[in-house]
N, CA, C and O of each residue as an XYZ file, in Angstrom:
792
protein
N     -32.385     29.682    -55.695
C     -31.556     30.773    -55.187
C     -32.189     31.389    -53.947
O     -31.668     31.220    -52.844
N     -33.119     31.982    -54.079
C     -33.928     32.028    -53.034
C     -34.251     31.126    -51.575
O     -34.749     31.554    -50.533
N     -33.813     29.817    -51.876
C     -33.962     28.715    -50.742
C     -32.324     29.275    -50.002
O     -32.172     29.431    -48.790
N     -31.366     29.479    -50.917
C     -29.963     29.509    -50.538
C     -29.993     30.737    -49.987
O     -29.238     30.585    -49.027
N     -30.420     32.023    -49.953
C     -30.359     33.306    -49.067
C     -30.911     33.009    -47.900
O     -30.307     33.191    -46.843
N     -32.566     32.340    -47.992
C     -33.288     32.194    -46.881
C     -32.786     31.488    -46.026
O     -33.030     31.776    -44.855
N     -31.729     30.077    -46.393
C     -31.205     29.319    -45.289
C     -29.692     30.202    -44.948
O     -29.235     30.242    -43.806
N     -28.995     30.911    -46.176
C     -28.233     31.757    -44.885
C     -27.929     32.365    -44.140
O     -26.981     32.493    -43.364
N     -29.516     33.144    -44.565
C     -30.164     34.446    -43.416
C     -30.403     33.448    -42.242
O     -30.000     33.928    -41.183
N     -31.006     32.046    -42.100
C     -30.674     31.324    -40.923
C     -29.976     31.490    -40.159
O     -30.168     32.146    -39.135
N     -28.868     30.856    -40.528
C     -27.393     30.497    -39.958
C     -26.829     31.626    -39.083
O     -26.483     31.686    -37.903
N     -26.876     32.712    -40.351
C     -26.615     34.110    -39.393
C     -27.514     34.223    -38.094
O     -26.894     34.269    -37.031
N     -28.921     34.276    -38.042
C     -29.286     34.869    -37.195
C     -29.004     33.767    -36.085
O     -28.762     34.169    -34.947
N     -29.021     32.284    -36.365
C     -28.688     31.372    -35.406
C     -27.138     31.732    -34.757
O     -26.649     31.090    -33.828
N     -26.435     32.940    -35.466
C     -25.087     33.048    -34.595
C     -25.096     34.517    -33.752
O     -24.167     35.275    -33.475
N     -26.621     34.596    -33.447
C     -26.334     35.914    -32.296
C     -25.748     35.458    -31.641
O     -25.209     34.359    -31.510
N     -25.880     37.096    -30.723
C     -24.807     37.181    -29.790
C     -26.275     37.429    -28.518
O     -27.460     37.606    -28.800
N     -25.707     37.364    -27.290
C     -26.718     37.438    -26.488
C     -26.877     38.971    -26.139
O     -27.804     39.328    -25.412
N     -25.824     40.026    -26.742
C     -26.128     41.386    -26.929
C     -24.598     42.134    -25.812
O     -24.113     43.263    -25.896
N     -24.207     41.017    -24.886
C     -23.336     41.335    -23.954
C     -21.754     41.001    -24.731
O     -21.517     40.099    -25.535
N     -20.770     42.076    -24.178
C     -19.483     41.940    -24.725
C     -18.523     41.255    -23.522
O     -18.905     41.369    -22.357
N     -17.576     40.716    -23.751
C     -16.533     40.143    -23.183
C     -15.506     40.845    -22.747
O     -14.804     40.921    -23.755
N     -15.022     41.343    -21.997
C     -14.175     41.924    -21.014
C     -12.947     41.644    -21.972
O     -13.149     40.844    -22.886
N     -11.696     42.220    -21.859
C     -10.334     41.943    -22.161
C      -9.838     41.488    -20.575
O     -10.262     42.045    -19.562
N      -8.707     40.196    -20.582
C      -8.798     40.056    -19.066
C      -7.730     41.075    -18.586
O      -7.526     42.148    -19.155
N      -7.058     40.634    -17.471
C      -6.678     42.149    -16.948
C      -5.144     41.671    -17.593
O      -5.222     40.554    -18.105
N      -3.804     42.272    -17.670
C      -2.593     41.929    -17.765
C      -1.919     41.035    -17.017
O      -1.948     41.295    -15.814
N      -1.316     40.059    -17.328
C      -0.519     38.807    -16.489
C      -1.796     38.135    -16.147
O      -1.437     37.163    -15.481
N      -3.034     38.118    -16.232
C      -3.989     36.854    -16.029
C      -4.229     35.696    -16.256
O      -5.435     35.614    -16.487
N      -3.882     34.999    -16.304
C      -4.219     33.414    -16.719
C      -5.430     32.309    -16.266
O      -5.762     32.281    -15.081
N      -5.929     31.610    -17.020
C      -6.397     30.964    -16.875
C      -6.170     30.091    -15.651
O      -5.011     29.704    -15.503
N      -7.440     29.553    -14.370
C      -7.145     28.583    -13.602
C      -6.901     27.447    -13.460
O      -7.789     26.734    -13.928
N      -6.348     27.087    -13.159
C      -5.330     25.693    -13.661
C      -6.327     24.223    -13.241
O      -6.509     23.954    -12.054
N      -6.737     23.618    -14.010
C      -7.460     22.746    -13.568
C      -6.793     21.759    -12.699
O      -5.600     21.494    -12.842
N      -7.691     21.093    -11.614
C      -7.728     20.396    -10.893
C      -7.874     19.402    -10.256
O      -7.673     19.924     -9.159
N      -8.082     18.263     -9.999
C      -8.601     17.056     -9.355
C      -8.853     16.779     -8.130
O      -7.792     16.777     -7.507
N     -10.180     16.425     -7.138
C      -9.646     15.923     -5.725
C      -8.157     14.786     -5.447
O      -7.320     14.804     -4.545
N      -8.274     14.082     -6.370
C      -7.747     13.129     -6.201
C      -5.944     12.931     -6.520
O      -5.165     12.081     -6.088
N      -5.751     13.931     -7.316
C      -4.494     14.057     -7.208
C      -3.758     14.929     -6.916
O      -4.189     16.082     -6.918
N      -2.572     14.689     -6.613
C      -1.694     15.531     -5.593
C      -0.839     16.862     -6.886
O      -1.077     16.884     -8.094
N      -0.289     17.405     -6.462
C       0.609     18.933     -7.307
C       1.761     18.085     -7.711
O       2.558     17.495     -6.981
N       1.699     18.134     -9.083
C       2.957     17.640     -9.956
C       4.445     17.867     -9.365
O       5.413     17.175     -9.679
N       4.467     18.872     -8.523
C       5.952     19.130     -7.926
C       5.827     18.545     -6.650
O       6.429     19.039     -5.696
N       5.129     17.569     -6.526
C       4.575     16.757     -4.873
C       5.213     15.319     -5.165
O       4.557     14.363     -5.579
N       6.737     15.300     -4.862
C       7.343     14.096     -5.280
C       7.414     13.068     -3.610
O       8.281     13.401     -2.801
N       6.735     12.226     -3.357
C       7.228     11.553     -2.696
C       8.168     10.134     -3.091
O       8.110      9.426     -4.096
N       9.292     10.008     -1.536
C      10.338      9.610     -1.703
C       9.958      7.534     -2.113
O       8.824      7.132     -1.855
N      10.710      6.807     -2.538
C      10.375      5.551     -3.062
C      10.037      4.920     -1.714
O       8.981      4.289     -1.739
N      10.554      4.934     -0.770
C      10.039      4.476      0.615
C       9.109      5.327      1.576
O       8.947      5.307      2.796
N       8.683      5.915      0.780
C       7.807      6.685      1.863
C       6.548      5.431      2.429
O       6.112      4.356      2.016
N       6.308      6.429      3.711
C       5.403      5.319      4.150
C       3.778      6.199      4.988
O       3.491      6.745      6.053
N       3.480      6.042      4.394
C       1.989      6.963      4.491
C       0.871      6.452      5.650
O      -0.007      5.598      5.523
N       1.204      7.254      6.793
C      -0.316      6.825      7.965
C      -1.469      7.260      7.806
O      -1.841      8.428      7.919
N      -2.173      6.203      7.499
C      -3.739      6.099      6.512
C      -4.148      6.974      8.271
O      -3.348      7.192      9.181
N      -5.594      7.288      8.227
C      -6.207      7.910      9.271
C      -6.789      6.490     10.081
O      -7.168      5.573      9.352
N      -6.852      6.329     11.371
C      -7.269      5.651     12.069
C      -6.420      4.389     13.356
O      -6.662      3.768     14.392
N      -5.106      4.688     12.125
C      -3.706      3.572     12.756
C      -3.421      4.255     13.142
O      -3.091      5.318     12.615
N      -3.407      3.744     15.145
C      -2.651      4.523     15.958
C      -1.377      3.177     16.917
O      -1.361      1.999     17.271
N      -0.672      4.179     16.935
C       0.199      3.322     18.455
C      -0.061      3.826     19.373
O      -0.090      5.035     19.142
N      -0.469      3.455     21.144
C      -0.711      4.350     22.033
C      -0.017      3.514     23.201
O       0.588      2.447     23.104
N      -0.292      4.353     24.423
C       0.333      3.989     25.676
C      -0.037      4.288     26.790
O       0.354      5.403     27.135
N      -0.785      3.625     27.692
C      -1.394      4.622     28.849
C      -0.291      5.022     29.754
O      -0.314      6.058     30.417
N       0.935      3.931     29.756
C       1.829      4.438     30.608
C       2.778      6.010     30.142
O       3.303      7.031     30.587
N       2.468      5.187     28.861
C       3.873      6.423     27.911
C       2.912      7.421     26.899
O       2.499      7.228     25.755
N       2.709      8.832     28.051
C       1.761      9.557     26.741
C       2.837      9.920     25.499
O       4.022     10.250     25.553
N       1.888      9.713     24.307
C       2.654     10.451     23.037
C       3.532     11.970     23.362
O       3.007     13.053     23.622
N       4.731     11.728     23.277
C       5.792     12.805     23.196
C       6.102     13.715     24.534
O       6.323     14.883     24.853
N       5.951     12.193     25.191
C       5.533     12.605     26.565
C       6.639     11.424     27.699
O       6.785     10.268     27.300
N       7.279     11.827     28.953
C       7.942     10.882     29.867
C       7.745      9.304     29.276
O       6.729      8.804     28.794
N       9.161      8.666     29.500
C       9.086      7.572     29.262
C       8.782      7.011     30.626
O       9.187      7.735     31.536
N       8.109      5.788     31.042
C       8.105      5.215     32.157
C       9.415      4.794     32.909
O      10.395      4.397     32.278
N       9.402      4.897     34.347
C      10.777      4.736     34.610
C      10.632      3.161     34.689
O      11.682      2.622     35.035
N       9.644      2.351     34.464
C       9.816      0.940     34.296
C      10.762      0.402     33.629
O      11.614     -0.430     33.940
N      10.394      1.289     32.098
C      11.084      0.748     30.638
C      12.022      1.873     30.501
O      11.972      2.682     29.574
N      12.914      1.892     31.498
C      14.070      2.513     31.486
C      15.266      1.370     32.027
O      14.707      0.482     32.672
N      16.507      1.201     31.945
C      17.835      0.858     32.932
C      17.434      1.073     34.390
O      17.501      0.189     35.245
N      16.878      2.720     34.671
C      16.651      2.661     36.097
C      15.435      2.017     36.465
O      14.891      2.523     37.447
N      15.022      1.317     36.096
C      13.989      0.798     36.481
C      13.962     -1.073     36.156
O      14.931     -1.817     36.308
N      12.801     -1.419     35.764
C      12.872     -2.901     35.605
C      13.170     -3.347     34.233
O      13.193     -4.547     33.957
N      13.474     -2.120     33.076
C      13.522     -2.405     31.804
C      12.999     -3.276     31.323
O      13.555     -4.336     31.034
N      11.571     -2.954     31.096
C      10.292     -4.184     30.515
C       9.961     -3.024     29.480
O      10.156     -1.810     29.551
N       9.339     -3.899     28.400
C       8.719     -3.152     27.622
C       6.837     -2.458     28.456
O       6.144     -2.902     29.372
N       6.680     -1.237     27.517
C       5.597     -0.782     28.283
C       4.371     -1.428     27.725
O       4.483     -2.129     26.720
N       3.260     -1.256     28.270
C       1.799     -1.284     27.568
C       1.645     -0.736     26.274
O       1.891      0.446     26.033
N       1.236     -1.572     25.409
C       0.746     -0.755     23.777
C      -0.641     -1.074     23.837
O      -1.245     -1.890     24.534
N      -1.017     -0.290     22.992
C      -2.322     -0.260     22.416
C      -1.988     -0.214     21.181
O      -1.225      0.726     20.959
N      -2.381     -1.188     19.780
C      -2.409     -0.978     18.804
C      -4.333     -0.504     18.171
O      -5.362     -0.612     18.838
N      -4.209     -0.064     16.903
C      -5.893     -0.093     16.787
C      -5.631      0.654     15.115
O      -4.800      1.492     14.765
N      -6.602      0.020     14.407
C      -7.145      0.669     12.841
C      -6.078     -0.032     12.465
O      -5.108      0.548     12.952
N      -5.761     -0.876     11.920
C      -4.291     -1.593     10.620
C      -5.091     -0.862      9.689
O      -6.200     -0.418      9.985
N      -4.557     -0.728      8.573
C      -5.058     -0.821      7.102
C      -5.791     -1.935      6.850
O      -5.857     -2.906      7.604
N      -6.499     -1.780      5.509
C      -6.940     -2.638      4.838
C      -5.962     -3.177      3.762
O      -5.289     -2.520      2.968
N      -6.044     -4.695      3.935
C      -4.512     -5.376      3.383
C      -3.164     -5.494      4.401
O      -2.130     -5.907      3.877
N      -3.147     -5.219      5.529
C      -2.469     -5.865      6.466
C      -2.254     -7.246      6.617
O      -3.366     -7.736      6.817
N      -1.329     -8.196      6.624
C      -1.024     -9.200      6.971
C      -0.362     -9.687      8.271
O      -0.606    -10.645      9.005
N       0.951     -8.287      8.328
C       1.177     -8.745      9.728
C       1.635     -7.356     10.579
O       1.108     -6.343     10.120
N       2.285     -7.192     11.427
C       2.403     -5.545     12.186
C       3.395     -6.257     12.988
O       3.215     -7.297     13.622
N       4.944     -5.260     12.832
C       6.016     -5.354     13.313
C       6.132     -4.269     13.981
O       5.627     -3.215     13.593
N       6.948     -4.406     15.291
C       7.413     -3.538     15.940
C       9.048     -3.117     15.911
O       9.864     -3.996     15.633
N       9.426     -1.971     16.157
C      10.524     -2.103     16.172
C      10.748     -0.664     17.163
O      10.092      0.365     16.998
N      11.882     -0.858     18.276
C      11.802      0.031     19.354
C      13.757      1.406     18.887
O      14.870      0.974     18.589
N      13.487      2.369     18.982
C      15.266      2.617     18.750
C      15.815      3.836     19.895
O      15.200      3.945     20.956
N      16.409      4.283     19.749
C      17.172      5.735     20.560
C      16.711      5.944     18.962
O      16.824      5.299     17.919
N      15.991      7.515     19.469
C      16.394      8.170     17.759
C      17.548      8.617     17.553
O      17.591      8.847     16.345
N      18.954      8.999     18.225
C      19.739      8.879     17.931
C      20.627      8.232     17.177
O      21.458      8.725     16.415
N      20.395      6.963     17.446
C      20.591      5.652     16.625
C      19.632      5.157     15.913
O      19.523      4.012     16.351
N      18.881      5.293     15.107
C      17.718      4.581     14.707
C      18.250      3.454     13.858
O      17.331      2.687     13.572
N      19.175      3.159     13.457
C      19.458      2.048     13.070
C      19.574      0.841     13.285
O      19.558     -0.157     12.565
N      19.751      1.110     14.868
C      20.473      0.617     15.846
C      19.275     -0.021     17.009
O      19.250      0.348     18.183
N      18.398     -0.950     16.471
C      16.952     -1.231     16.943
C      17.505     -1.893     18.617
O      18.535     -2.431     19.024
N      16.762     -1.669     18.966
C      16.482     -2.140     20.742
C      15.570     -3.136     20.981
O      15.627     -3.897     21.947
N      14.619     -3.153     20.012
C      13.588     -3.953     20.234
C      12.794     -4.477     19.190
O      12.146     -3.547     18.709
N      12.559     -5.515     18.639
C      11.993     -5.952     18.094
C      11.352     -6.970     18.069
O      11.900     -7.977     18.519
N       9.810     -7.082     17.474
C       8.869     -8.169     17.372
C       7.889     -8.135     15.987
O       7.268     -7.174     15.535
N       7.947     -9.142     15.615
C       7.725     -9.625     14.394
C       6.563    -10.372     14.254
O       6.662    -11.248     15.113
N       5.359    -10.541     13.563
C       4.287    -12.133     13.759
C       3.045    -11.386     14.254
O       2.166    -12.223     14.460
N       2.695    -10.368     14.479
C       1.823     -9.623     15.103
C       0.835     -9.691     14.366
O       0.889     -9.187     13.245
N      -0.344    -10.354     14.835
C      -1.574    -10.412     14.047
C      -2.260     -8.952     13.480
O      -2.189     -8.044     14.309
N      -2.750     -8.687     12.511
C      -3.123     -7.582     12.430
C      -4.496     -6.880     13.515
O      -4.544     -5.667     13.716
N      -5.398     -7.721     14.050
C      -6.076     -7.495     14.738
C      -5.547     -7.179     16.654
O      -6.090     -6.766     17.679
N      -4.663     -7.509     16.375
C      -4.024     -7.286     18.086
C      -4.139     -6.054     18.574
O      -3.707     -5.110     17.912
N      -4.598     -5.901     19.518
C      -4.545     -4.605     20.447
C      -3.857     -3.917     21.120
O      -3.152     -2.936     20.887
N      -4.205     -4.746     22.387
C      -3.773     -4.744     23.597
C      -2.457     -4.841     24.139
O      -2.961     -4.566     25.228
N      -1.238     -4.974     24.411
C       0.039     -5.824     24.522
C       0.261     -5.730     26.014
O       0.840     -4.699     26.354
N       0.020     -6.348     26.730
C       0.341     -5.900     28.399
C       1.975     -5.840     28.176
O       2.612     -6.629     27.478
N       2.609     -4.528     29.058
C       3.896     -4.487     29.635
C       4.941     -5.704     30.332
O       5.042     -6.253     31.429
N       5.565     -5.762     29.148
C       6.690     -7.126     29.377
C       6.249     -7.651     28.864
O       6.082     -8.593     29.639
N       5.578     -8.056     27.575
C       5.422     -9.124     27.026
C       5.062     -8.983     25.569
O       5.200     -7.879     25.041
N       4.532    -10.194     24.752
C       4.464     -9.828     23.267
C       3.224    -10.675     22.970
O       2.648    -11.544     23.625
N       3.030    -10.204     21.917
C       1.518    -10.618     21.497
C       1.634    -12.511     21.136
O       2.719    -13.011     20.838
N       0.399    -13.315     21.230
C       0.595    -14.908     20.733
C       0.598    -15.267     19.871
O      -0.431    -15.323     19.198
N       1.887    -15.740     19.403
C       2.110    -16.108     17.695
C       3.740    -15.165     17.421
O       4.750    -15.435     16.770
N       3.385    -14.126     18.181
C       4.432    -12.940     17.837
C       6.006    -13.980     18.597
O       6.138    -14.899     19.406
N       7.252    -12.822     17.423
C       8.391    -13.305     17.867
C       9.127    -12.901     18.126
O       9.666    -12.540     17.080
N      10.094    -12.421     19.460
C      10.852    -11.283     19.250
C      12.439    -11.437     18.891
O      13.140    -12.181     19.578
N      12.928    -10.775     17.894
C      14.062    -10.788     17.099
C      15.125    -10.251     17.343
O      15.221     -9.027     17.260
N      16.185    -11.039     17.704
C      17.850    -10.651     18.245
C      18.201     -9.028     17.528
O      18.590     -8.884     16.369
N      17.963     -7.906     18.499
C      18.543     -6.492     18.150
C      19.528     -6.602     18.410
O      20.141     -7.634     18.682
N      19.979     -5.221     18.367
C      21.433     -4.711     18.028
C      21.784     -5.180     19.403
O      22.500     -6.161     19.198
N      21.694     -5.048     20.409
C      21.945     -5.496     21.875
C      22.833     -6.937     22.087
O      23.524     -7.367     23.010
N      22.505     -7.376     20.946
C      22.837     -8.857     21.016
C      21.359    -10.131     21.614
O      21.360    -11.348     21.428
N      20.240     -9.282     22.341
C      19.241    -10.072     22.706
C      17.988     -9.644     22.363
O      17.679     -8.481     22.102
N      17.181    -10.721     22.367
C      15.879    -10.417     21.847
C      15.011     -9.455     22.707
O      14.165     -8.611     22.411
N      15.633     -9.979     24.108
C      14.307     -8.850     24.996
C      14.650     -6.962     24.537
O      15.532     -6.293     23.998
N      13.356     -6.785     25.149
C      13.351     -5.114     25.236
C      15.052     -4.808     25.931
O      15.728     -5.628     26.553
N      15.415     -3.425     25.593
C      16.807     -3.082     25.626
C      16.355     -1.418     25.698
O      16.910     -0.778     24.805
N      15.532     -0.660     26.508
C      15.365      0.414     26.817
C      16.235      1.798     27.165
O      17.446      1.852     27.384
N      15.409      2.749     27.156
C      16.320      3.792     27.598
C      17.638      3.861     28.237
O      17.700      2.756     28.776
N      18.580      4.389     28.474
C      19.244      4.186     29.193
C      20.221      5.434     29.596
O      21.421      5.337     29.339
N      19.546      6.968     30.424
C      19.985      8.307     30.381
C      21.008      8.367     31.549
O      20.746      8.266     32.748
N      22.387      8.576     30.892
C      23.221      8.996     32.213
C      23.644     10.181     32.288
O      24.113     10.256     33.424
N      23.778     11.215     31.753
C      23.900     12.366     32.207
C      22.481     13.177     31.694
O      21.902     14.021     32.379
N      21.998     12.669     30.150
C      21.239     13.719     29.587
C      19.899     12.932     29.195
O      20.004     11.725     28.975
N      18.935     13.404     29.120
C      17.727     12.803     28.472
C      18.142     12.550     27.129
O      18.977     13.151     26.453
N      17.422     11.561     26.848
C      17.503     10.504     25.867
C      15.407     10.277     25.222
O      14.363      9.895     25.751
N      15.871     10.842     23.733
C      14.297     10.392     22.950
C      14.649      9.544     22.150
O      15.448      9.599     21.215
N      13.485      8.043     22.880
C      13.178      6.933     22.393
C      12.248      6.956     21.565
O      11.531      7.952     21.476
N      12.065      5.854     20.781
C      10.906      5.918     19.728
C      10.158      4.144     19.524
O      10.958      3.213     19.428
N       8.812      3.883     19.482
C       8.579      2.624     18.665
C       7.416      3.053     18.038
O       6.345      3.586     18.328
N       8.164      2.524     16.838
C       6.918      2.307     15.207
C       7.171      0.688     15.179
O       8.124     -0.077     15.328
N       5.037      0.561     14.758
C       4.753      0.242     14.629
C       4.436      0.087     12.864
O       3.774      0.924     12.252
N       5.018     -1.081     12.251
C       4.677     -0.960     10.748
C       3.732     -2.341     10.078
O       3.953     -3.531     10.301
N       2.808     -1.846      9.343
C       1.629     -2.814      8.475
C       2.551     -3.288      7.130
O       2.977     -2.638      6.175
N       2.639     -4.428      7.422
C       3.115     -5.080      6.070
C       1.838     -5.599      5.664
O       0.889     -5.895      6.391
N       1.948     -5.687      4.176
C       1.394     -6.522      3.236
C       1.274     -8.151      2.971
O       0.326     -8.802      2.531
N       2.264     -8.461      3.297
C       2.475    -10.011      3.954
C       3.712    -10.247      4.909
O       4.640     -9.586      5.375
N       3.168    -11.719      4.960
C       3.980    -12.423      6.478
C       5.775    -12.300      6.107
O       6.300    -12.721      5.077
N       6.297    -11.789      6.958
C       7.611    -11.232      7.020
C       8.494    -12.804      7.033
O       9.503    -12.986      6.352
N       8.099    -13.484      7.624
C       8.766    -14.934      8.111
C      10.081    -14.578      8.623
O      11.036    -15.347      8.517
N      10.165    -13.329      9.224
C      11.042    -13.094     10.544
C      10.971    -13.988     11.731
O       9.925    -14.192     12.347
N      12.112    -14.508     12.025
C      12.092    -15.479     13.536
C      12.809    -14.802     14.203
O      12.961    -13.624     13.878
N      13.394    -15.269     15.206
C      14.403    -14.782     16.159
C      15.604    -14.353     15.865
O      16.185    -13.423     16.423
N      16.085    -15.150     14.809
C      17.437    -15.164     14.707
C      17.641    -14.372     12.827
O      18.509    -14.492     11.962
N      16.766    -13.852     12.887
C      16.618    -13.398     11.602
C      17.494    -12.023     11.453
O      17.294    -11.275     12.410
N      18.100    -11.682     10.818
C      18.944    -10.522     10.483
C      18.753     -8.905     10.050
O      17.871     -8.520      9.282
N      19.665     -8.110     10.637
C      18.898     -6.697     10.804
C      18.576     -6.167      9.143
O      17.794     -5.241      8.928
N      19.269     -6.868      8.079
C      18.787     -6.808      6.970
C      17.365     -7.726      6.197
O      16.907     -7.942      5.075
N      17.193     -7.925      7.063
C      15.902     -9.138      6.540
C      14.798     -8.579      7.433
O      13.626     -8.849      7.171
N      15.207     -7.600      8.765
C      13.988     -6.633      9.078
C      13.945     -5.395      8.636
O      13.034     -4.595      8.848
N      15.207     -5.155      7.833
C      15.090     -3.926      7.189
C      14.539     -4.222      5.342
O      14.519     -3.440      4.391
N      14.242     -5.347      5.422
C      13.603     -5.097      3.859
C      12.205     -5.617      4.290
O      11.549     -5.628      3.248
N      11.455     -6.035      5.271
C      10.010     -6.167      5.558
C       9.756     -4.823      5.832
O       8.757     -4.247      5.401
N      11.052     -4.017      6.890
C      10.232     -2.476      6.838
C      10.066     -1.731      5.262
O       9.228     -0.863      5.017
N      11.013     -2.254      4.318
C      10.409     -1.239      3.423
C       9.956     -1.809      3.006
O      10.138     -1.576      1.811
N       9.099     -2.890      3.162
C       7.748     -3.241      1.951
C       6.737     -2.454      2.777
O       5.813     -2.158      2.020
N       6.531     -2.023      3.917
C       5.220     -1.796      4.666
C       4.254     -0.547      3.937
O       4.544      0.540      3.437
N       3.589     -0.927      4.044
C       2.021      0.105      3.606
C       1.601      1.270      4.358
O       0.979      2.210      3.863
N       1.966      1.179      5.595
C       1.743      2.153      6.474
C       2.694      2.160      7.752
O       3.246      1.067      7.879
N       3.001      2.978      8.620
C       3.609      3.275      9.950
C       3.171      4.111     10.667
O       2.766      5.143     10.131
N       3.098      3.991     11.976
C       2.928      4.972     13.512
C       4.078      4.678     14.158
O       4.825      3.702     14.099
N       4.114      6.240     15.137
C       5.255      6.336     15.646
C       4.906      6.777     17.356
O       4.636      7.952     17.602
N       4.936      5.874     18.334
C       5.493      6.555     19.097
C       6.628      7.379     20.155
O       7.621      6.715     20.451
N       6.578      8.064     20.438
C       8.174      8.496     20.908
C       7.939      9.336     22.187
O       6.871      9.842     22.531
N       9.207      9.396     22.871
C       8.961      9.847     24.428
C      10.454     10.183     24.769
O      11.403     10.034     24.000
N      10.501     10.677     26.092
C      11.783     11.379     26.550
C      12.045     10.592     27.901
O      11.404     10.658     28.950
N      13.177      9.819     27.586
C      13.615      9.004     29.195
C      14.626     10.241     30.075
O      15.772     10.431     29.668
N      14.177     10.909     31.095
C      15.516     11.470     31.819
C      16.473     10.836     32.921
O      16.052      9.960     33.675
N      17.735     11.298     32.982
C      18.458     10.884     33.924
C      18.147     10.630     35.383
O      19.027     10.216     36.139
């Protein structure tokens, strides 16, 4: 009997208290909602095609700054060539990088397209397309560039650049639905865009 008091005089004293009391919290307080780096806010729905630009994939242009004059080259008034790109950073898991040029007005309604683009390509000199690359009958009815074209009012053009996951096996004569389901497989997109005036 004696062993049984002495071990529950234990127990007790093993359940001090450290001598300090606990606050009541204040009214309407709640607990902070735990967190993760890694995941996004439950009411953070993105759409089934969304297309997410990882950091480092850019489209650029020395002729055509970002959101900035279109060249009057790659205009109607001019020689209507496509301009200088700079591509740079694909993702990791890139297979191939399509272009596709529009009026954002029409974005449906592509002007330009090229298909076959190695993922490592850079450079693209003005008027021309990368080796291997193919460019694909737009809405125009022809494969070449089909540029700005402002007669009374400025006009904003756009080309994205999109990272597929694999080879599109887009050719020339390939159909605006057969470049519209390589764009929605893509992994990532850049956009550049500019203002052609009259």
């Amino acid at each position: 009997m004696a062993v049984l008091v002495a071990l529950g005089a234990t127990v007790l004293l093993g359940c001090g208290t450290s001598g300090r009391t606990l606050r009541d919290p204040a009214p309407g307080a709640t607990a902070p909602p735990r967190s993760s780096p890694t995941s996004r806010p439950a009411n953070q729905v993105l759409p089934d095609n969304a297309v997410i630009r990882p950091a480092g994939f850019s489209l650029s242009s020395v002729q055509w700054p970002a959101d900035g004059p279109i060249p009057r080259s790659s205009t109607c008034a001019g020689a209507d060539s496509s301009p200088q790109l700079i591509l740079s950073g694909a993702p990791e898991g890139t297979a191939e990088l399509l272009l596709v040029a529009t009026d954002t007005a029409a974005p449906t309604r592509a002007r330009w397209i090229v298909a076959g683009i190695a993922p490592t390509a850079t450079d693209i000199p003005a008027g021309t397309i990368p080796d291997g690359a193919v460019a694909v009958i737009n809405a125009t009815g022809s494969a070449a560039w089909s540029g700005p074209c402002p007669r009374t009012a400025p006009i904003s053009f756009q080309i994205q650049a999109f990272a597929l996951p694999r080879i599109s096996g887009l050719t020339a004569t390939s159909t605006q639905s057969a470049v519209d389901a390589a764009i929605a497989g893509a992994i990532a997109s850049v956009t550049l865009r500019g203002t052609a005036a009259p």
